[in-house]
C-alpha positions as CSV (number, residue, x, y, z in Angstrom):
1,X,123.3,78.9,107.8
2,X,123.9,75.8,105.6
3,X,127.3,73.7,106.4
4,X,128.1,72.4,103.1
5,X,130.6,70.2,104.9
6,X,128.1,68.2,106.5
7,X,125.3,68.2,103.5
8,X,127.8,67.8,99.9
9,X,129.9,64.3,100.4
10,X,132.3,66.1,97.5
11,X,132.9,69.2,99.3
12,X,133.3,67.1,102.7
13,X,136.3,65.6,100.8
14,X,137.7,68.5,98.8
15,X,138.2,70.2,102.8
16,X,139.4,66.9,104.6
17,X,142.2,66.8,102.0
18,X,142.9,70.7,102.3
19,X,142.8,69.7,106.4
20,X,145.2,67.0,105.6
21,X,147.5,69.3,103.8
22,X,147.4,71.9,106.4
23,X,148.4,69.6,109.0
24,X,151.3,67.7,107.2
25,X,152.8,71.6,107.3
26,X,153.4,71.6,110.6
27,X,153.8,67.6,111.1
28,X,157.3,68.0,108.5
29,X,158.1,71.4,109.8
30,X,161.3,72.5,110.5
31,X,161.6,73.2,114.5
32,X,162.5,76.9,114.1
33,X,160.8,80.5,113.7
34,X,160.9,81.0,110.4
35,X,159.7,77.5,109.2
36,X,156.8,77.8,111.5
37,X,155.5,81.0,110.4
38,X,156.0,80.0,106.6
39,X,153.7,77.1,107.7
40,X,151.1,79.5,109.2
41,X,150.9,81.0,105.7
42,X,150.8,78.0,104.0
43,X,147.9,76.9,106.5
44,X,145.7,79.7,105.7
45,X,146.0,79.4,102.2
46,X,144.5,76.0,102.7
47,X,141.9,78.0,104.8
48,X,141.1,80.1,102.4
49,X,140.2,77.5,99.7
50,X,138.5,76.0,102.4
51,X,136.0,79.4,103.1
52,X,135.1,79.0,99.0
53,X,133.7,75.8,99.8
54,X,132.4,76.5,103.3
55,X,132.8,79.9,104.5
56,X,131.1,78.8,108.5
57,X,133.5,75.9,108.5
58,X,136.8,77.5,107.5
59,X,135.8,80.3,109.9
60,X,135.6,77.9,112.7
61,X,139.0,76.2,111.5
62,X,140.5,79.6,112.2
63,X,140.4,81.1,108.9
64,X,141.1,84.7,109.0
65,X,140.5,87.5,106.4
């Protein structure tokens, strides 16, 4: 099992910004129900272009298919 995160500087920073982006969603989220579970979507959208990178990392982000 390679982690590409911790072996391919480029791919380390392709997923920190996808990271980044997932968590500005909930950091300038509205607080109610329906902002939050848009967020959620948006988040593992960011996880899923995260598992074409690194499938074992975005799985242990909580990416699920």
């Amino acid at each position: 099992m390679e982690w590409k995160y911790y072996t391919n500087k480029s791919i380390k920073r392709r997923i920190d910004r996808h990271l980044h982006d997932a968590a500005m969603l909930f950091a300038n989220c509205e607080p109610t129900a329906d902002a939050r579970k848009e967020a959620l979507k948006q988040e593992q959208e960011h996880l899923s272009k995260i598992y074409d990178l690194d499938p074992h990392f975005a799985e242990r982000c909580g990416y699920k298919r």
